[in-house]
C-alpha positions in Angstrom: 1.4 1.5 -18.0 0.3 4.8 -16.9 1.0 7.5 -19.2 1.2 11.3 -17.8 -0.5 13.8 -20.3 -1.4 17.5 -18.7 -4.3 19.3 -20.7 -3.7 22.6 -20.4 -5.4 25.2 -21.9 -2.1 27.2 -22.8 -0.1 24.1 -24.2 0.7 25.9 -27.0 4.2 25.6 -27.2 6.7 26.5 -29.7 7.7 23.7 -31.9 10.9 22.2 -31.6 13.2 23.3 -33.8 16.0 20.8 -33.1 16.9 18.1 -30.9 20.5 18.4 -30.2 22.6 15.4 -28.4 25.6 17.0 -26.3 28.3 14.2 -24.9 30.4 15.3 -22.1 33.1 13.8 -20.3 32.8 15.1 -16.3 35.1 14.3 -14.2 35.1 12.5 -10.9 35.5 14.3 -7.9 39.6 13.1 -7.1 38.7 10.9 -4.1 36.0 8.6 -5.8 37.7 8.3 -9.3 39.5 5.6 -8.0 37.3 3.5 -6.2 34.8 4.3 -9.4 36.9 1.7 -11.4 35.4 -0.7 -9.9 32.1 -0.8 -10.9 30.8 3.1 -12.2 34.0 4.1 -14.2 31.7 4.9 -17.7 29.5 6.9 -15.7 31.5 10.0 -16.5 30.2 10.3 -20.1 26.8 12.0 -19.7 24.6 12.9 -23.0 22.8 15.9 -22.4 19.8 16.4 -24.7 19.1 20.5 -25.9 16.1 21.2 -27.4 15.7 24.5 -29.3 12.3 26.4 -30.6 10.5 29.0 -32.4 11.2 31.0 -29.2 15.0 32.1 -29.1 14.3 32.3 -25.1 12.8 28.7 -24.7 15.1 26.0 -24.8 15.0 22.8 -22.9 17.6 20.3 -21.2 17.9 16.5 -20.0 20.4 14.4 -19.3 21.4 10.5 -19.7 24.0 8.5 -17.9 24.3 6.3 -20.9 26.1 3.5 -19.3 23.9 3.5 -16.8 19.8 4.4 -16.9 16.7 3.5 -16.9 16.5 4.3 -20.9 18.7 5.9 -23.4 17.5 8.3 -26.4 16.8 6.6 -29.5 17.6 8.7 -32.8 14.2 7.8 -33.7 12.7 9.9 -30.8 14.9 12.9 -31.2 13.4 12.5 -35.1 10.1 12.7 -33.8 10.3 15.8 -31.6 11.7 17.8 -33.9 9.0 20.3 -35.9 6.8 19.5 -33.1 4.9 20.0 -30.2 6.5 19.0 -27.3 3.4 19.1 -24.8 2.1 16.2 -27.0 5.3 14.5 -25.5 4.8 14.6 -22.0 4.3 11.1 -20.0 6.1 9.3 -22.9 9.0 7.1 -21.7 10.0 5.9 -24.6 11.9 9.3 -25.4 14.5 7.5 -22.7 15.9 9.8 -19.9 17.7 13.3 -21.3 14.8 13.7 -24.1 12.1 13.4 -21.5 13.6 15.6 -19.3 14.5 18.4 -21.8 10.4 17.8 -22.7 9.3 18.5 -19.5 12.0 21.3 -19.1 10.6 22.9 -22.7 6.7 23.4 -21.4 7.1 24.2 -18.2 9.6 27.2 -19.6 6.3 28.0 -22.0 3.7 27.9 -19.4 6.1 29.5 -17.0 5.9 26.6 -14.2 8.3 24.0 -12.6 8.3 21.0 -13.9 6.1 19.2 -11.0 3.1 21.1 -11.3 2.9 19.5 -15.0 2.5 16.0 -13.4 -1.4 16.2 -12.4 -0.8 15.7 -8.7 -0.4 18.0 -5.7 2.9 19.2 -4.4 3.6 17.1 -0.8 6.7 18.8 0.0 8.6 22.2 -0.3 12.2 20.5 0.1 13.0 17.2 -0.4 15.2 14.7 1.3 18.6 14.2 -0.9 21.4 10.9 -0.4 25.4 11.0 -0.6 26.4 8.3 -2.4 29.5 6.1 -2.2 30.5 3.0 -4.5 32.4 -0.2 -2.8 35.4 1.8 -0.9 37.9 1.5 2.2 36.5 2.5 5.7 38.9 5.2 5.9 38.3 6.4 2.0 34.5 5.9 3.0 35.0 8.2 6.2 36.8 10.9 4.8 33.6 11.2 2.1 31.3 11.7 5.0 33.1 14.1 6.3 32.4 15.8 3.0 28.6 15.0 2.6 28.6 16.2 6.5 30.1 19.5 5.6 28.0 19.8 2.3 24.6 19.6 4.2 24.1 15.7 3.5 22.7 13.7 6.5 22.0 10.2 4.8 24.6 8.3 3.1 24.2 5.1 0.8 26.9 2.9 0.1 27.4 -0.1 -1.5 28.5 -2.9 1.2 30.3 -5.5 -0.1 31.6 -9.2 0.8 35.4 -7.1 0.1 35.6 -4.7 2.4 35.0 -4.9 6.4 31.4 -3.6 7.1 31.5 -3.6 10.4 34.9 -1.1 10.2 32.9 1.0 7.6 30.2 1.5 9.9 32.3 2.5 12.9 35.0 4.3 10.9 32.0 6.7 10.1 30.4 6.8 13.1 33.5 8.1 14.5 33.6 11.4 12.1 29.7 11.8 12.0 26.6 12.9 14.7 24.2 10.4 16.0 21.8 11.7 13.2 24.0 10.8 10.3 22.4 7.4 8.6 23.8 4.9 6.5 21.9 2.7 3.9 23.8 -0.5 3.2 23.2 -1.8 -0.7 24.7 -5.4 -1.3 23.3 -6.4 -5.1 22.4 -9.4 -2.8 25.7 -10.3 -1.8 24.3 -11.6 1.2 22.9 -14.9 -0.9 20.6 -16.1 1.5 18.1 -15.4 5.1 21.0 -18.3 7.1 24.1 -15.9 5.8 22.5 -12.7 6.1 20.6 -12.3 9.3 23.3 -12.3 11.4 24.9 -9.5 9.5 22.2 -7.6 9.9 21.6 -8.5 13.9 25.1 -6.9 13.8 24.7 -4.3 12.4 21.3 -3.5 13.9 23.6 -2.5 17.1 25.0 0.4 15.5 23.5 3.9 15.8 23.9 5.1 12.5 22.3 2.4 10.2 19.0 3.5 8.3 18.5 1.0 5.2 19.3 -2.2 3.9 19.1 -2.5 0.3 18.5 -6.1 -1.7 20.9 -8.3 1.1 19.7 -11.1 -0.4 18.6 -13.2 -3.8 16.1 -10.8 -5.3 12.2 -12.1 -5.9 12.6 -14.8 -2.6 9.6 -12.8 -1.3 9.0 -15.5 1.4 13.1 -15.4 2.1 12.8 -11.5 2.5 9.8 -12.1 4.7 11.6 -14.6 7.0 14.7 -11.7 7.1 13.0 -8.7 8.0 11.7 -10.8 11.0 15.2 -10.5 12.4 16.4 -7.7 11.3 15.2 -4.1 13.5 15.9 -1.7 10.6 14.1 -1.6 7.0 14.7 -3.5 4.3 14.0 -2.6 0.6 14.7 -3.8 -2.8 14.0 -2.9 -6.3 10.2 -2.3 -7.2 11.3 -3.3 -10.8 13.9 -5.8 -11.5 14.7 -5.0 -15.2 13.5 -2.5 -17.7 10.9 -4.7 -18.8 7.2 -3.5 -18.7 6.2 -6.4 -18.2 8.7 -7.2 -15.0 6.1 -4.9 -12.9 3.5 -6.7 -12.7 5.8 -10.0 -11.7 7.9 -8.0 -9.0 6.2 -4.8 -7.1 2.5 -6.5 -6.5 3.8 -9.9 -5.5 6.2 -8.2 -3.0 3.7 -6.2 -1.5 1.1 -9.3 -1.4 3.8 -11.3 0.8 4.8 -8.4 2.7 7.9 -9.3 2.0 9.4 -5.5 2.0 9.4 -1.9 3.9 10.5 0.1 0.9 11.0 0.4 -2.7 13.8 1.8 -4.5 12.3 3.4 -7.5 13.9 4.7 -11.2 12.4 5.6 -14.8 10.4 7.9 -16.7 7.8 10.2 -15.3 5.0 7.2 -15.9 6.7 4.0 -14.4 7.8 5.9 -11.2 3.9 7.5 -10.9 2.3 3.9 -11.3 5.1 2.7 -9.2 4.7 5.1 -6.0 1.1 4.6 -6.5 0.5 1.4 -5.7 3.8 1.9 -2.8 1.7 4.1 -1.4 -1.4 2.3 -1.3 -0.1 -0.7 0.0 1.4 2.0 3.4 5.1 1.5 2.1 7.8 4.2 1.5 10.7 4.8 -1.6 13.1 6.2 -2.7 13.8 7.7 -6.3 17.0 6.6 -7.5 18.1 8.6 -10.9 21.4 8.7 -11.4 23.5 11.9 -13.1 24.6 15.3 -12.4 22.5 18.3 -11.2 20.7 18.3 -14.2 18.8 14.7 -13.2 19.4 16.1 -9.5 16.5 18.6 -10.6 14.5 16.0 -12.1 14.2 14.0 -9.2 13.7 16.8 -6.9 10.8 17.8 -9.3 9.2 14.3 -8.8 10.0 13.9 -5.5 7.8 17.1 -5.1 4.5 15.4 -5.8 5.0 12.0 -4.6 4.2 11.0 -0.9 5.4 7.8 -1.2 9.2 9.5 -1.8 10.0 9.6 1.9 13.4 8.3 2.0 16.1 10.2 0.9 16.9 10.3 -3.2 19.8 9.0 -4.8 21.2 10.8 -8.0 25.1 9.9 -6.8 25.5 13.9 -8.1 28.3 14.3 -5.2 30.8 11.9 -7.2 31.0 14.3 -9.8 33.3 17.5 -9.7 30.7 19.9 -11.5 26.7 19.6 -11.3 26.7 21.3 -15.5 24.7 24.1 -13.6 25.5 27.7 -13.4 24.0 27.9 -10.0 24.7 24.0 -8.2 21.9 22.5 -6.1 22.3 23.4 -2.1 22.0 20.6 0.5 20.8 22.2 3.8 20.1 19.5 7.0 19.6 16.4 4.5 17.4 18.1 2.2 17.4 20.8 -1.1 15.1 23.0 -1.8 12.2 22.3 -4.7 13.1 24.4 -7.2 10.3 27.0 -8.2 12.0 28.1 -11.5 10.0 27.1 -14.6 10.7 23.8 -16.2 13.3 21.9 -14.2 14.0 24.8 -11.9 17.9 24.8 -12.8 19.6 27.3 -15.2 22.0 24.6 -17.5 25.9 25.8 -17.6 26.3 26.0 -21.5 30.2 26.9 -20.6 30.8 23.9 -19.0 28.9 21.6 -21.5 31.4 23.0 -24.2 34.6 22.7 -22.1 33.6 19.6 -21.5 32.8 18.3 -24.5 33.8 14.9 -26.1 33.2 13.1 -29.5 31.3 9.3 -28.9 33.0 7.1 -31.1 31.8 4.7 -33.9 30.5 1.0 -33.2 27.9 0.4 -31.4 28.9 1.0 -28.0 29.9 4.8 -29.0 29.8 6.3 -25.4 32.4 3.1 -24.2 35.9 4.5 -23.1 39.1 3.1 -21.9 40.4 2.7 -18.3 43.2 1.3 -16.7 44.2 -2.2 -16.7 43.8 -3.8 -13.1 43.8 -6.7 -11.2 42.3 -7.2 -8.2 43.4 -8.9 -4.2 41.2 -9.2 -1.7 42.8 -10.3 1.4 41.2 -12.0 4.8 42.9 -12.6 8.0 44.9 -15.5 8.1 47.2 -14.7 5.5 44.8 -15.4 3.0 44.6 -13.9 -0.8 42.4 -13.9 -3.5 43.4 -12.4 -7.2 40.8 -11.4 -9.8 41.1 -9.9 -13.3 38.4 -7.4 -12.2 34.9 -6.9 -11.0 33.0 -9.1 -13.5 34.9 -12.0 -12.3 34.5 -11.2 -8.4 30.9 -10.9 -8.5 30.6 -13.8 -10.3 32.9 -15.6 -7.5 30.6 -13.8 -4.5 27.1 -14.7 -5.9 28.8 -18.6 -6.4 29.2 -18.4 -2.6 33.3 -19.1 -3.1 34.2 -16.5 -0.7 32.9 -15.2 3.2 29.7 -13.4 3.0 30.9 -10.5 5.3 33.7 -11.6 7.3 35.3 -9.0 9.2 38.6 -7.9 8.5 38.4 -8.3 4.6 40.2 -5.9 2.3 40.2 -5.1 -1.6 42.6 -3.0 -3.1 43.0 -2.5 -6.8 46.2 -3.1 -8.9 46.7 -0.6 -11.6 49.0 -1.3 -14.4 52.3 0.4 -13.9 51.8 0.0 -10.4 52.9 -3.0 -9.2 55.5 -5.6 -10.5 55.4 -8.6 -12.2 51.6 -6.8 -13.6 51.4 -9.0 -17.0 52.1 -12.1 -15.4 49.6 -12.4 -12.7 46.8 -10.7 -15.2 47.4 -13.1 -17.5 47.1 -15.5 -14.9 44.0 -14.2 -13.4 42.6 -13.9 -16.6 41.6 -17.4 -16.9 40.0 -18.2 -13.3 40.8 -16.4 -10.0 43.4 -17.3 -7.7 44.2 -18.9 -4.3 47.9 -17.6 -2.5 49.0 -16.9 0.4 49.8 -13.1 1.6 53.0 -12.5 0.2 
């Protein structure tokens, strides 16, 4: 593994005089909190990390998703910052995402330089190329948010497609409120299975002006499967460089891809090391990525920081900061023809709102899931033409159902819609009933 260190002759930086967890609750913007249910519902609770110094005027800031990154902060790290000097930090992923951020955010404050310039490579790009981001949601729900991502500057839009909901409707309900130039990236967590169920989904949907990407269609690792697919498809394909958060996953995944050509893109997450050694070696082998950090405005920056100095970054980053309903910034990042700006600022570039951070302000709990919060009770239906109705207890058990290959792959006409408790009648019964396996019925 790669480790980032920047000798600088001026890398005196204050010490860190505390390291300062901060966990907020931010709401969803009122059209996604819904469909986040599904699948992204804990990704409200975000932990931002403050680090405080000698220097009154010199304090640094990260953020973690921690129900949903590519590492969360041990205590142990925050322990080991603290009295010290955070340039000695830089590269290390083992602080996990806010802490590493809030490092980088710290010295580039000192040495009075943004954030990229501390990452030993030359600047590419002034501006960067930024992704809307949608979970699993109705064609019309999914058209109404690119009208929004349209009218906020966004011109690429990733969505998760799912064997649930009509595809082929998402696509065109879009395209209907959207200009030629308007893309869509289709992510399907493999819900395609296989090359004989997916590729003529994809010769579909290769007719459509306004697809860009599709992301993992099918089992992940079939390299000679993926080879065979993008042979029929017209548009990209990418998946995963890493699979898990493994180190040792990258050796097994990203080298044997490229060897089989099995891929035209990466989709690429982590600390400051792993995505450097990963977009080197995409690079090399004449293959494009996307960076894919997930969290407000705050990991917005971060991303937009990396993006800077990586050539490989070509595609449009994903942070999924539009499902949110405030950025934590006192000045929110600007999307202008598909891209935002590199910010020249020191550290991240991004002056932290410390007024929303305490109006939004939660206490974790105890146990060891402290960031886990209550939602709804659901059920779900998904209903296929012909009268035909499935019931589920909720995602989990859906997925599993989809990757078992006991429902259509894509057929069109299919639509989920979620039960909430309170909602519908007879509720208890059929989640109790559901509970235990899903269901078979007719429409009622």
């Amino acid at each position: 593994m790669v480790r980032i260190v920047v000798h600088h002759p001026s890398a005196v930086c204050p010490r860190v005089t505390d390291a300062e967890r901060i966990t907020v609750l931010v709401p969803f913007t009122e059209r996604t909190r819904r469909w986040n249910l599904l699948r992204s519902h804990q990704w409200s609770v975000v932990e931002v990390i403050r680090l405080t110094t000698e220097d009154p005027d010199i304090v640094g800031y990260g953020e973690t998703v921690p129900l949903y990154t590519w590492g969360r902060v041990p205590e142990e790290a925050l322990r080991a910052v603290r009295g010290a000097n955070p340039a000695g930090f830089l590269g290390d992923d083992t602080l996990g995402a806010g802490l590493q951020q809030a490092v980088y955010d710290v010295v580039g404050k000192t040495l009075g330089v943004p954030m990229h310039t501390l990452l030993g490579r030359s600047q590419v790009r002034e501006a960067c190329p930024l992704s809307w981001w949608s979970n699993d949601m109705p064609p019309e729900v999914l058209a109404a948010e690119a009208q929004d991502a349209l009218a906020a500057g966004y011109l690429s839009h990733k969505f998760k497609a799912r064997p649930w909901f009509c595809v082929y409707e998402q696509v065109e309900r879009v395209s209907a409120v959207t200009p030629p130039y308007y893309t869509l990236d289709l992510d399907w967590n493999q819900m395609l299975l296989d090359v004989g169920r997916a590729a003529p989904v994809l010769r579909r949907l290769d007719g459509y002006e306004r697809i860009g990407i599709y992301e993992t269609p099918i089992r992940q690792q079939r390299y000679t499967d993926y080879r065979r697919l993008r042979d029929k498809a017209s548009h990209p394909i990418a998946d995963h460089a890493k699979m898990t958060s493994t180190p040792e996953s990258l050796p097994r995944t990203l080298p044997d891809s490229i060897a089989a050509e099995a891929l035209d893109g990466y989709v690429v997450s982590g600390g400051v090391s792993a995505v450097t050694e990963q977009a080197i070696l995409i690079g090399a082998a004449n293959r494009t990525m996307w960076l894919q950090l997930v969290g407000t405005g705050i990991t917005t920056a971060y991303a937009v920081q990396l993006g800077a100095v990586l050539p490989a970054a070509t595609w449009p980053a994903v942070t999924c900061m539009n499902i949110y309903s405030e950025q934590l910034l006192r000045t929110p990042i600007a999307v202008e023809g598909g891209y935002t700006a590199v910010p020249d600022a020191p550290g991240l570039g991004v002056d932290v709102d410390e007024d929303a951070l305490e109006r939004l302000r939660m206490t974790p709990g105890d146990g060891p899931e402290p960031y886990q919060r209550d939602y709804p009770g659901l059920y779900l239906t998904v209903d296929w033409p012909g009268g035909r109705r499935r019931y589920y207890d909720g995602i989990d058990q859906l997925w599993e159902d989809a990757f078992a290959g006991n429902i259509p792959v894509q057929e069109p006409g299919v639509r989920l819609d979620i039960q909430l408790e309170g909602e519908v009648e007879d509720y208890p019964a059929i989640k109790a009933r559901v509970a235990r396996s899903p269901l078979w019925a007719a429409v009622p």
